[in-house]
C-alpha positions as CSV (number, residue, x, y, z in Angstrom):
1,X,-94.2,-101.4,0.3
2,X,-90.8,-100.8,1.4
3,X,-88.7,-103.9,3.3
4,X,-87.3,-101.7,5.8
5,X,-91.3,-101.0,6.8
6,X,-92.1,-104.3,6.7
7,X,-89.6,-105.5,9.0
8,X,-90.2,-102.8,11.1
9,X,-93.8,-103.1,12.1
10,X,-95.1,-106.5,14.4
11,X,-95.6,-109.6,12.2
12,X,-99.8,-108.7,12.2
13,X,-99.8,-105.6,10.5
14,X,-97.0,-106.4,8.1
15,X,-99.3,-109.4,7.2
16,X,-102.6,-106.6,6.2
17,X,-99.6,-104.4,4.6
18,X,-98.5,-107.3,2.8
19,X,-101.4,-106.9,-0.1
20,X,-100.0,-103.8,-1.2
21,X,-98.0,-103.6,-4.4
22,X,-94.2,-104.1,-4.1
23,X,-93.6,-101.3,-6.8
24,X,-95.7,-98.8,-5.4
25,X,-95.6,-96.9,-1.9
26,X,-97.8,-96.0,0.3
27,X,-96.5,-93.1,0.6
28,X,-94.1,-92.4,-2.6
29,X,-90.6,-91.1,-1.5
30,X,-89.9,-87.2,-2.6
31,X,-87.4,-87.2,-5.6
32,X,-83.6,-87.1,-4.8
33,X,-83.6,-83.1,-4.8
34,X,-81.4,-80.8,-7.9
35,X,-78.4,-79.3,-5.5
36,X,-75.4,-77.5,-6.7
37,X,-73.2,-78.6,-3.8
38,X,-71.7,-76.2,-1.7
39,X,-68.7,-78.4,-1.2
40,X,-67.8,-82.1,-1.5
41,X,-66.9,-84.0,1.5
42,X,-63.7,-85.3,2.1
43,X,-63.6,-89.1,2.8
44,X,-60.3,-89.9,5.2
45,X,-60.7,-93.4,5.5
46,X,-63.5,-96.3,5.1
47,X,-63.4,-99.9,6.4
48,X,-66.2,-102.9,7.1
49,X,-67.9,-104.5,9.7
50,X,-68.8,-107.8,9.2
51,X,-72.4,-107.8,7.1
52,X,-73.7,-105.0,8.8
53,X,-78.0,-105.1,9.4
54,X,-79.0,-105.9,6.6
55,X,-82.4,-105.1,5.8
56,X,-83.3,-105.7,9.5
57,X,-84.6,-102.8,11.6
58,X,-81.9,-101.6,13.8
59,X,-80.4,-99.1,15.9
60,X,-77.2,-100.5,16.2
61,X,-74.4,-97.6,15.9
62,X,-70.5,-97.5,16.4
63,X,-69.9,-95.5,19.5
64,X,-66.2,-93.5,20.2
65,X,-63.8,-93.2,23.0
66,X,-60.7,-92.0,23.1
67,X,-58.8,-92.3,20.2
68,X,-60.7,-95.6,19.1
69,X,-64.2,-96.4,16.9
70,X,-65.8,-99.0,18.0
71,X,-68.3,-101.1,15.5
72,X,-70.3,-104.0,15.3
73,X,-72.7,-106.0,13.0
74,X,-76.0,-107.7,13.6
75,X,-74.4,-111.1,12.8
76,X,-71.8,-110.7,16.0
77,X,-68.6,-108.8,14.3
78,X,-67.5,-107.0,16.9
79,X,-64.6,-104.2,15.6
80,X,-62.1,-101.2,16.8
81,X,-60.2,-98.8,14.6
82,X,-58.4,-95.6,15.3
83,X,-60.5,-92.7,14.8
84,X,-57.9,-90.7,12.8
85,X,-56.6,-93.3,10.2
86,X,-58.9,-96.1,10.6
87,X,-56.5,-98.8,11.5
88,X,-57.8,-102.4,12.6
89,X,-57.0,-103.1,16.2
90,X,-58.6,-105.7,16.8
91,X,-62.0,-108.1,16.0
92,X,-63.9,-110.6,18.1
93,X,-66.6,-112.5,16.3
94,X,-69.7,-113.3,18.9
95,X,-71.1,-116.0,16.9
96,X,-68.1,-118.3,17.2
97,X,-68.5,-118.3,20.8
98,X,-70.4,-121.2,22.9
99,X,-72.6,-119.2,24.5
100,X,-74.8,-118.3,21.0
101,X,-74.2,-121.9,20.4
102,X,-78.5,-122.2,20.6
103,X,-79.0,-119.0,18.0
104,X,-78.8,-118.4,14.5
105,X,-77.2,-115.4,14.9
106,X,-76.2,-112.8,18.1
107,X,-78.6,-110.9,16.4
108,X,-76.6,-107.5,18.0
109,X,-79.3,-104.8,17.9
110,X,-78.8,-102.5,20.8
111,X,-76.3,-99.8,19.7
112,X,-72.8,-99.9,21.7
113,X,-72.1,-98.1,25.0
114,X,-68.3,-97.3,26.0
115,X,-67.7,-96.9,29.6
116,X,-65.5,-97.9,32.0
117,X,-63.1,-99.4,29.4
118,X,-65.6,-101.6,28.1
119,X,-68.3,-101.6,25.5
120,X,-71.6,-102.4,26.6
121,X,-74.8,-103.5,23.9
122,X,-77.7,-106.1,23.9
123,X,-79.2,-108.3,20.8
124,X,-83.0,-109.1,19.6
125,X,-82.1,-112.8,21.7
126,X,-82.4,-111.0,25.3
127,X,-78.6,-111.1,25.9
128,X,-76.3,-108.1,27.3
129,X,-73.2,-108.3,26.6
130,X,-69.7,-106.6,28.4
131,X,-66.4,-106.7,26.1
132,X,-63.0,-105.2,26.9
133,X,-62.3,-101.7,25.1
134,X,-58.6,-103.1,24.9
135,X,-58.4,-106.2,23.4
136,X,-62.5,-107.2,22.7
137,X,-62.7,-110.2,24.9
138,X,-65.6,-111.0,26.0
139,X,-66.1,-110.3,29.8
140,X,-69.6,-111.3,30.7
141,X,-73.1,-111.8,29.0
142,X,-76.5,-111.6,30.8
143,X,-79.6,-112.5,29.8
144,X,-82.6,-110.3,30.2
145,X,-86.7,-110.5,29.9
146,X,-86.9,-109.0,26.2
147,X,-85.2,-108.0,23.2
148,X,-82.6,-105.0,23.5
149,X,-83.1,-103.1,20.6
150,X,-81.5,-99.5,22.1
151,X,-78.0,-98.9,23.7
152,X,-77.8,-98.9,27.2
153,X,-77.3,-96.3,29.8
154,X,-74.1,-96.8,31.9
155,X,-73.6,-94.8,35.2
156,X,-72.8,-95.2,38.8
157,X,-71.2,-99.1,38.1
158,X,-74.9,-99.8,36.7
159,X,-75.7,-101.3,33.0
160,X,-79.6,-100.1,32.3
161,X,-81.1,-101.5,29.9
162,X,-85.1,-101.1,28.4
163,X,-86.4,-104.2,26.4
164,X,-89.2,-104.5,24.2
165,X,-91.2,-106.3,26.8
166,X,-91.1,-103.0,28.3
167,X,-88.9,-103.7,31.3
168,X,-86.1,-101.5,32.6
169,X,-83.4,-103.6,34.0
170,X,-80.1,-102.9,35.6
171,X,-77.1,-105.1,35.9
172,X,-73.5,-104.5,37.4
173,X,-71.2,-103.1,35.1
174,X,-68.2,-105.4,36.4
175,X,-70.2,-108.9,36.6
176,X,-73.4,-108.5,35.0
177,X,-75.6,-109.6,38.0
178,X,-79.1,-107.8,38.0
179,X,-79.6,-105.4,40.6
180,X,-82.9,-104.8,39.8
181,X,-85.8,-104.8,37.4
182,X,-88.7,-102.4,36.9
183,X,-91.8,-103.6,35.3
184,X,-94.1,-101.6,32.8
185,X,-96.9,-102.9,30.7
186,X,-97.1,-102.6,27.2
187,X,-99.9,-101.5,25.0
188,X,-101.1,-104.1,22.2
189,X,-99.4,-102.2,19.3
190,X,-95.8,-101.0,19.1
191,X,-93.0,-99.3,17.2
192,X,-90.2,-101.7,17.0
193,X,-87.9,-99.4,18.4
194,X,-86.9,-97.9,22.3
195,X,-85.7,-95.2,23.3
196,X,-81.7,-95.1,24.9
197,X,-82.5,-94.7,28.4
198,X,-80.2,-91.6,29.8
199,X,-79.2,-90.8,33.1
200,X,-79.3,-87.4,35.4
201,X,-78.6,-86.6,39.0
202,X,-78.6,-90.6,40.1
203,X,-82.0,-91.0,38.1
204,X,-82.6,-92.9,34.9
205,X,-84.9,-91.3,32.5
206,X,-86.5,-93.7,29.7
207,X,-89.4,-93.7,27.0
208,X,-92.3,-95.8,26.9
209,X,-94.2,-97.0,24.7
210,X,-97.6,-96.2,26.5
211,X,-96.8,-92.4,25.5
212,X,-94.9,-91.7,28.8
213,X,-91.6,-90.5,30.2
214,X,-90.5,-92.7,33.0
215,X,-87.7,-91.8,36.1
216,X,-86.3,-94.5,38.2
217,X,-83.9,-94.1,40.7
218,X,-80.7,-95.8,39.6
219,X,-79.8,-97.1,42.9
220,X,-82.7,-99.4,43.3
221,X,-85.3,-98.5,40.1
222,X,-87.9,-97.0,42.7
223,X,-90.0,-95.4,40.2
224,X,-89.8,-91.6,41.1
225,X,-92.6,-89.6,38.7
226,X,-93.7,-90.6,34.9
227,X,-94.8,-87.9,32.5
228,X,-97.5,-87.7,29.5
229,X,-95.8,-87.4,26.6
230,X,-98.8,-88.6,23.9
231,X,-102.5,-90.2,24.7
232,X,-103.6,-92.2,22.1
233,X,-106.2,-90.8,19.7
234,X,-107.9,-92.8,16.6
235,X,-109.8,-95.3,15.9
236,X,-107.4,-98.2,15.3
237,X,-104.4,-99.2,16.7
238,X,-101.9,-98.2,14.9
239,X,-103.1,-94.4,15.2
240,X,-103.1,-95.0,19.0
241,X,-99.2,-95.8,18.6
242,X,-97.8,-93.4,21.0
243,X,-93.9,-94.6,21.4
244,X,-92.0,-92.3,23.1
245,X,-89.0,-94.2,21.3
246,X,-86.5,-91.4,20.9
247,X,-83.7,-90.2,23.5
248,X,-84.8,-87.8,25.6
249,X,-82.6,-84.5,26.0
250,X,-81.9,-82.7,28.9
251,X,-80.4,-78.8,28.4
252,X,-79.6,-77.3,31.7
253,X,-83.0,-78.0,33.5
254,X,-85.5,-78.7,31.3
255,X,-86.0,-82.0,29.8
256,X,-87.4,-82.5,26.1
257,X,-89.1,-85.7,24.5
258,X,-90.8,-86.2,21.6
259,X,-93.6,-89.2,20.6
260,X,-94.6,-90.8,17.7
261,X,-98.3,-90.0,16.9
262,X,-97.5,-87.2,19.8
263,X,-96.1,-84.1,20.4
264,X,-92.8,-82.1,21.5
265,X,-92.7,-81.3,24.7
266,X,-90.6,-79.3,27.1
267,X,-90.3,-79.9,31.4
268,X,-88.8,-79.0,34.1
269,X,-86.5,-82.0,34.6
270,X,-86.6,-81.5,38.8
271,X,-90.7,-81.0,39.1
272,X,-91.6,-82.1,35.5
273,X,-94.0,-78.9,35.5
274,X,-94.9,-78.4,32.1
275,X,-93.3,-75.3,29.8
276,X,-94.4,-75.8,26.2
277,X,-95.6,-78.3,23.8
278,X,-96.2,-78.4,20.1
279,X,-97.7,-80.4,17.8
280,X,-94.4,-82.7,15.4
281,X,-94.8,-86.3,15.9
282,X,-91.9,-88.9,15.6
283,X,-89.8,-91.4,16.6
284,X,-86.2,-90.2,15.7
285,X,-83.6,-88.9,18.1
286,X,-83.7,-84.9,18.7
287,X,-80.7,-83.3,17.9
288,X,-79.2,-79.9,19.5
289,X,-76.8,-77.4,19.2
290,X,-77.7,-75.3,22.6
291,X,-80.1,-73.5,21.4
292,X,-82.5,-75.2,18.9
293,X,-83.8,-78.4,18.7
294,X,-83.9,-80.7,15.4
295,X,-86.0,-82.8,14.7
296,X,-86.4,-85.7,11.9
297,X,-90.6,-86.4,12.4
298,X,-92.3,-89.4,10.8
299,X,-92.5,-88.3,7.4
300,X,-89.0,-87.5,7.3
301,X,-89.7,-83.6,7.3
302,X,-86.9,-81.6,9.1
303,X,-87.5,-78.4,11.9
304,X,-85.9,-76.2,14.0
305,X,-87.5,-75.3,17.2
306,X,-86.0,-73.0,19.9
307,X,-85.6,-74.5,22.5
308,X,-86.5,-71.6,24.8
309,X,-89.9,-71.2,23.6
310,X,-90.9,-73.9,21.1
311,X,-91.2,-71.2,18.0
312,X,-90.3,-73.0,14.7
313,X,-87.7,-71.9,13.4
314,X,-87.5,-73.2,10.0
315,X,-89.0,-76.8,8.1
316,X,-87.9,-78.0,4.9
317,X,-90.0,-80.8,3.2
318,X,-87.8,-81.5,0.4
319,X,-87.2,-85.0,2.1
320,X,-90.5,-86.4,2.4
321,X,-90.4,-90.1,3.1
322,X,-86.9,-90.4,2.1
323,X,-87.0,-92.5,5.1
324,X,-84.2,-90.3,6.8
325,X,-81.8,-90.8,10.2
326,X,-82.3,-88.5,13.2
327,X,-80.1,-85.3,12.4
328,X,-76.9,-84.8,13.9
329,X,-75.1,-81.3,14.2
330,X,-71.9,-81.1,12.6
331,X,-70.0,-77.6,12.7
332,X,-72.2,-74.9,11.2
333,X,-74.3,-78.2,9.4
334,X,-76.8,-80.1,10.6
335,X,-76.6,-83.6,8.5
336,X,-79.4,-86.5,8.0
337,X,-78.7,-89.3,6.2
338,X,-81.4,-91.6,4.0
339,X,-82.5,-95.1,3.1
340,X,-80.2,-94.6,-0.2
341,X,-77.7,-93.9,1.3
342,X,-77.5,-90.1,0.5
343,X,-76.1,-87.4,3.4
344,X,-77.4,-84.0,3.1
345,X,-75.7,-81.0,4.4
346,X,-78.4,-78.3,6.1
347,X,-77.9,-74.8,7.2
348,X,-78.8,-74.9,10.8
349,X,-79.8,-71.6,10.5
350,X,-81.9,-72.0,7.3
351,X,-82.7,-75.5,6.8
352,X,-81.7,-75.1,3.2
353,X,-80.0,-78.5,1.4
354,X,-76.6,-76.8,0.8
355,X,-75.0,-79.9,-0.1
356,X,-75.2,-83.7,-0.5
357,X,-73.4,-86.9,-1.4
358,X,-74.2,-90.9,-1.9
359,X,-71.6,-92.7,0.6
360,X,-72.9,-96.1,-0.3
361,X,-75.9,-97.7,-2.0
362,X,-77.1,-100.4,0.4
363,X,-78.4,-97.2,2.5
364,X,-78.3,-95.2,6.0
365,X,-80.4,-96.4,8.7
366,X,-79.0,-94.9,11.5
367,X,-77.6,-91.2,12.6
368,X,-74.4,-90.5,11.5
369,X,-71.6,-90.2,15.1
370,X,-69.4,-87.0,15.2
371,X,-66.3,-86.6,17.0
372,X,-64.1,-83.3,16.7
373,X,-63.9,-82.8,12.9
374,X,-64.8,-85.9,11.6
375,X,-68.3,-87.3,10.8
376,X,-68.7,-91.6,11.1
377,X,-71.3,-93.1,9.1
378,X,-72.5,-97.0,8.7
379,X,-74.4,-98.3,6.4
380,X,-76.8,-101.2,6.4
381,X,-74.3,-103.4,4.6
382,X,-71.8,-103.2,7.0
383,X,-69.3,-100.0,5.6
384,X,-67.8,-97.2,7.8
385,X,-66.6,-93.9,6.2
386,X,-65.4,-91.4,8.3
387,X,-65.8,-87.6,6.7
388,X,-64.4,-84.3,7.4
389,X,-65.7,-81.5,8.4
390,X,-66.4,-79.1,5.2
């Protein structure tokens, strides 16, 4: 059974998964597939972040602005480089501060958010955390009712953030006091992941774990409309999983969201009238160029759907529980990374493996972040590589 699995599901199912064999899957991992690469990537710099995740789940990811990179690992290294050469600017560790004096670690979890000249992430302990873009001090910390295990949405002065208690909460950007909290019950089973909350037209859109898309008003988190994304179907709970735990994506005015143990749907983001839905289940981020949507599902098969009408495009299999990222669009590539660390270039237009390289052996967990020419990639041990653009 694979230790990334087993941290990833609740303590009582890892416990019934625990009997199976350590050297055998569940469901055995395609092999690595025979590609004569189209190209070789061009690494332009690398660097490290503390100790990285580990073999903790996590969707903890640097985040850009300007001409800086901004990084961070689950034990509280907090980092900046500049984005063309990779030079360190400067480095704040979190757990040498007094206020994780009562943890073992920050435990950082949340990916980063940069606004406002700040950064802006939460940890597994229930704390949010504000630090200063410019030199990393530590501005404010918060504590709210849950783990953070996404990055937060930042908009109109407000810090949102969705915990795994299933509470949508919203502090002020400058000092952290909560403006308001929105309650939502959880079912007895779920992914150990959330979806990034995103924000549209002074609303905040999130997923839930119940199988629905939710819409507060940012001002106050009056819930405006929630949408059914999945229903649970099956006879135990873990087929009744129905997460709605990756980012939704908004293109002009229709609104897309995908569900683990779901579907893909598309709405109208305004009156949430339904257009289309198809049948691909998972729990990755959707990726899109415009006018196609990608999508990593849950056994690590990759599609192209139009986004006008919900056709497939292409699939390609060749990845099957490689245990891959959510895709990310890079040039005239679309680019996944896996548990191994591998990154494979596709043809957006074909889906066809055209190239693909090991950047580092303690493996990907997380999709790579793309800015101008240059692709940024973490891996679980902590290592940043920044890649051009073929």
């Amino acid at each position: 059974m694979s230790r990334h699995l087993l941290k990833a599901l609740p303590l009582s199912l890892s416990l019934v998964l625990g009997a199976c064999s350590s050297s055998t899957p569940v469901a055995p991992a395609n092999a690595l597939p025979e590609i004569d690469n189209a190209f070789d990537a061009e690494t332009r710099w690398s660097a490290s972040v503390g100790k990285g995740v580990g073999d903790y789940y996590s969707q903890l990811r640097p985040a850009v602005d300007g001409d800086r990179l901004f990084a961070a690992s689950r034990n509280g290294v907090l980092k900046a480089f500049s984005l063309v050469e990779g030079d360190d600017l400067w480095e704040t560790e979190l757990d040498e501060l007094d206020i994780n004096e009562n943890q073992r670690s920050p435990r950082i979890a949340g990916g980063l958010t940069a606004a406002y000249g700040n950064l802006y992430f939460g940890s597994e302990n229930g704390v949010v955390y504000a630090v200063s873009q410019a030199d990393g001090e530590l501005l404010w910390t918060r504590d709210v009712p849950g783990e953070v295990l996404a990055a937060p949405a930042v908009d109109e002065g407000k810090v949102v953030v969705h915990t795994s208690a299933g509470n949508l909460v919203a502090l002020d950007a400058g000092s952290g006091e909560q403006q308001w909290l929105l309650r939502n019950e959880q079912p007895s089973l779920t992914l150990r992941s959330m979806a990034t909350p995103i924000t549209a037209g002074g609303a905040v859109l999130y997923g839930r774990a119940d199988g629905r898309l939710g819409i507060a008003l940012l001002a106050n988190g009056q819930p405006v409309r929630d949408t059914r994304i999945a229903s649970p179907k099956g006879a135990t709970e873990l087929e009744r999983m129905v997460d709605v735990a990756a980012r939704p994506v908004i293109l002009g005015d229709i609104l897309f969201t995908i569900a683990y143990n779901g579907q893909l749907t598309a709405h109208q983001l305004i009156s949430g009238q339904s257009l289309w839905k198809r049948q691909y289940q998972g729990s990755q981020d959707l990726s899109t160029d415009g006018r196609q949507l990608y999508i990593t599902d849950s056994r690590s098969h990759l599609f192209a759907v139009d986004a006008r009408s919900g056709s497939e495009v292409w699939a390609n299999t060749e990845l099957e529980n490689r245990r891959l990222t959510a895709p990310v669009v890079f040039g005239d590539y679309l680019v996944v990374g896996d548990d191994d660390g591998y990154l494979y270039w596709l043809n957006r237009d074909s889906g066809a493996i055209v190239s693909l390289e090991r950047v580092d052996g303690s493996g990907l967990y997380v999709a790579p972040v793309v800015s101008g020419d240059t692709l940024y990639v973490q891996s679980r041990d902590g290592d940043l590589t920044a890649i051009g653009q073929p």
